[in-house]
C-alpha positions in Angstrom: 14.9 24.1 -31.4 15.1 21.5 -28.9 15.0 17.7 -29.8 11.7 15.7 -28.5 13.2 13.0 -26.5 12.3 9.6 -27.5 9.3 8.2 -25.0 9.8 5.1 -22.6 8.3 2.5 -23.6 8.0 0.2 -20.6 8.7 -3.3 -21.0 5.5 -5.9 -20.6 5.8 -8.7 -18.4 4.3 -11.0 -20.6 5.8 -11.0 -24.2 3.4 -13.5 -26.2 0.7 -15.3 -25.8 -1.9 -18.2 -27.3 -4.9 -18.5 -26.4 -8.3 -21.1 -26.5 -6.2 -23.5 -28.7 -8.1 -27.1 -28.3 -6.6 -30.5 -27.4 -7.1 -31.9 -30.7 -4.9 -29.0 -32.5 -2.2 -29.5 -29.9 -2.1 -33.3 -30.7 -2.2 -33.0 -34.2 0.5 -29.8 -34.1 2.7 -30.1 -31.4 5.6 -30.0 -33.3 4.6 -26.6 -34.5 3.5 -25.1 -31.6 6.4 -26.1 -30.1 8.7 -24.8 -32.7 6.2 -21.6 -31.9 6.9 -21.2 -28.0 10.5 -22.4 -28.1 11.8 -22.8 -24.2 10.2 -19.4 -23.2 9.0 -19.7 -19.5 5.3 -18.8 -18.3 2.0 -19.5 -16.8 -0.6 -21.6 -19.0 -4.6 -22.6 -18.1 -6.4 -25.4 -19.2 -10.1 -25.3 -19.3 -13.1 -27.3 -19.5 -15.4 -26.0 -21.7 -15.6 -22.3 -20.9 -14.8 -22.6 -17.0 -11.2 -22.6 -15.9 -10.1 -26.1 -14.7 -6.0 -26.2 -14.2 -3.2 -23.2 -13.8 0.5 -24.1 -14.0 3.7 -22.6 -14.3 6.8 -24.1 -16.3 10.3 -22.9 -17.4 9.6 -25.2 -20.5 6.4 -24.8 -21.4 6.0 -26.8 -24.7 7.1 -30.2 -22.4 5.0 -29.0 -19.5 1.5 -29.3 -21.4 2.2 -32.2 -23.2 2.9 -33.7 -20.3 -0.8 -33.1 -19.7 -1.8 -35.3 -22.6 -0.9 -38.2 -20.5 -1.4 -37.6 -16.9 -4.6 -37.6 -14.4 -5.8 -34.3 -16.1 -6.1 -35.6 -19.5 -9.4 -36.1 -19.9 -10.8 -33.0 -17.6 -9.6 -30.5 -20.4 -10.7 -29.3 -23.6 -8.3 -26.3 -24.4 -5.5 -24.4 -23.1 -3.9 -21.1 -23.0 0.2 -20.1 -23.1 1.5 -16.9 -21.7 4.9 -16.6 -22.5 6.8 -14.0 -19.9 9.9 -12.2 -20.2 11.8 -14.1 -17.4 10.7 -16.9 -15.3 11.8 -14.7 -11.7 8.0 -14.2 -10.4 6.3 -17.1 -12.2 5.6 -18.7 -9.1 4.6 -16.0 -7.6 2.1 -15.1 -10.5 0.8 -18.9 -10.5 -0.1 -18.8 -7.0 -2.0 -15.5 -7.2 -3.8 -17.0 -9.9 -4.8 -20.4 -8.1 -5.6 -18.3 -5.0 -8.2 -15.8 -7.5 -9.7 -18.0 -9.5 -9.3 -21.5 -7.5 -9.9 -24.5 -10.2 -10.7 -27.2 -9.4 -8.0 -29.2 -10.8 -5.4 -27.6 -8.5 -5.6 -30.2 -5.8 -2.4 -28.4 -3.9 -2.8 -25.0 -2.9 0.2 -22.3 -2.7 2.2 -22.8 0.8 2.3 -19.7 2.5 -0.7 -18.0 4.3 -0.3 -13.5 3.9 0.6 -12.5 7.3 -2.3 -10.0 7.7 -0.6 -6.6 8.2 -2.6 -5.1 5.6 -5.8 -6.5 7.7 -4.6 -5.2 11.2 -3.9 -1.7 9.2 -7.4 -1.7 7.7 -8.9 -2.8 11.3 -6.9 -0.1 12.9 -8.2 2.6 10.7 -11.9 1.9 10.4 -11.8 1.6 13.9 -10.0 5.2 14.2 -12.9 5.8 11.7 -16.3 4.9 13.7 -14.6 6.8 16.7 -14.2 9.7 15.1 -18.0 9.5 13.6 -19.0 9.1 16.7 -17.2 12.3 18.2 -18.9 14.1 15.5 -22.6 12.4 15.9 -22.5 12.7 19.9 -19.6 14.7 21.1 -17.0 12.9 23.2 -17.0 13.0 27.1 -14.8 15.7 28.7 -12.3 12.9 30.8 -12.3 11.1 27.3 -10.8 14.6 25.9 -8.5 15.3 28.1 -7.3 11.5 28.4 -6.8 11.6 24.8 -5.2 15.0 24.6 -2.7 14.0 27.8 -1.6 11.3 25.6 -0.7 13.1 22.7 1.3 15.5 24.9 3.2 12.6 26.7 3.9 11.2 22.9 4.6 14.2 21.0 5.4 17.5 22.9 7.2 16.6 26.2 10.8 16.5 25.9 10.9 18.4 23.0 12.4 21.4 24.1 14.9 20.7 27.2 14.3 24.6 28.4 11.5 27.3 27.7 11.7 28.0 24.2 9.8 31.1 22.6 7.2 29.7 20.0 6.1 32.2 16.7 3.6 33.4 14.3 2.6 36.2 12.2 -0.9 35.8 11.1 -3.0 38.6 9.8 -0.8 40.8 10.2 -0.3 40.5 13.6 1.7 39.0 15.7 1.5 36.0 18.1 4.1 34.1 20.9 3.6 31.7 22.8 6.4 29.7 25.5 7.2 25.8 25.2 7.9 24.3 28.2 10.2 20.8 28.4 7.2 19.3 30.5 4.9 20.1 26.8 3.1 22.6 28.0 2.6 25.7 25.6 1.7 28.8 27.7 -0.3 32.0 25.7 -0.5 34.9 28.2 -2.4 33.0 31.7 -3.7 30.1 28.9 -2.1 26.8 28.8 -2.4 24.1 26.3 -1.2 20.4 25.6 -1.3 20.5 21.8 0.5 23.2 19.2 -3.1 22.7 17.6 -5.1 23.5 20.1 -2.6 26.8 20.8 -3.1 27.8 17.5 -7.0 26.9 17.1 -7.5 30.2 19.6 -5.6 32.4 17.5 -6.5 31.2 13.5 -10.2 30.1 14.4 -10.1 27.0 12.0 -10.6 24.1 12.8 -8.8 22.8 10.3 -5.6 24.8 11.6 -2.5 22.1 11.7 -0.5 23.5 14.9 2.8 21.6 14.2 2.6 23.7 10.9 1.5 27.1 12.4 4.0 27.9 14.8 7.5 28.4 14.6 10.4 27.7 16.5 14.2 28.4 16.5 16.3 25.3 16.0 19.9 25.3 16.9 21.1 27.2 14.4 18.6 30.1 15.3 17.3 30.3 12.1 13.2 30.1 12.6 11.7 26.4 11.7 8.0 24.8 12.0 7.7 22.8 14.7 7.2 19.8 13.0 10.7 20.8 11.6 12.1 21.1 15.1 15.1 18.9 15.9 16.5 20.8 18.7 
């Protein structure tokens, strides 16, 4: 009988925390709450009522919000908050993501840094690839624009694959199919040529969902039979 083996238990990020304790309890038991949170590092949020007013990080928090009994925010707070984390590495990262969510008004300095907007250019670059191709489908594309496009994805992915004529294969149906790849990326079926593997394939599976680099085969260098998306010459 085989032994269950104990389950992970991932360890949290934040190991305690207090919550909505008012200004008045932290005067009158500082020592105690202190005592409470020892030197543990975290983020803590004072607030002003019910709306958020301040977020700040410490490696000390006990001294860091009693500091706050005495300084400009004093009197723009009713009641704070303590989360205590397991180490202080990304503490300033979680402060800043914090400030940059919720923005009080108390933080008067923002977190340096700006993002650098990759995730923006990806998100432009795709709903863009996005409207084209519902446009395709609403209107159909011009022919020059199709064979523009399809010459370009030849020049990027075919040409040069092969450096001779190589003998592409499949056996669909139960029949069989070749076809030649030439170095220039031209596959040749019988008198028909074609600049993509898809397109080659599309006139033999009748999908058009068929993935070319996926249906055909080629040797490799070894002479063992590979997809051509496998292909390394």
């Amino acid at each position: 009988m085989k032994k269950k083996g104990k389950k992970i238990i991932p360890r949290t990020l934040v190991t305690q925390r207090l919550e909505s304790v008012s200004k008045a309890v932290f005067k009158k038991y500082f020592p105690l709450i202190t005592e409470l949170v020892g030197s543990s590092p975290g983020i803590y949020a004072l607030y002003d009522g019910n709306e958020l007013y301040y977020v700040g990080k410490s490696t000390d928090l006990r001294k860091r919000v009693r500091h706050h009994l005495r300084d400009r925010h004093y009197a723009n707070w009713t009641h704070f908050s303590l989360y205590l984390v397991r180490k202080a590495d990304h503490i300033s990262e979680m402060e800043s993501l914090l400030i940059r969510i919720a923005n009080p008004k108390g933080n008067q300095i923002r977190p340096k840094g700006k993002t650098d907007g990759t995730m923006l250019k990806k998100l432009k670059s795709m709903v863009i690839e996005k409207q084209k191709q519902e446009l395709e489908e609403m209107f159909g594309v011009p022919k020059r624009t199709r064979i523009r496009k399809q010459f370009s994805l030849v020049k990027k992915n075919l040409k040069g694959i092969v450096n001779r004529r190589k003998l592409l294969y499949r056996e669909y149906k139960g029949k069989e199919y070749k076809a030649i790849l030439t170095p220039g990326g031209i596959i040749k079926i019988g008198n028909k040529n074609f600049i993509t593997p898809t397109a080659a394939a599309k006139t033999i599976a009748k999908s058009r969902t068929v993935n070319g680099w996926e249906f055909w085969n080629i040797k490799d260098s070894n002479g063992e039979w590979v997809k051509l998306t496998d292909y390394k010459g």
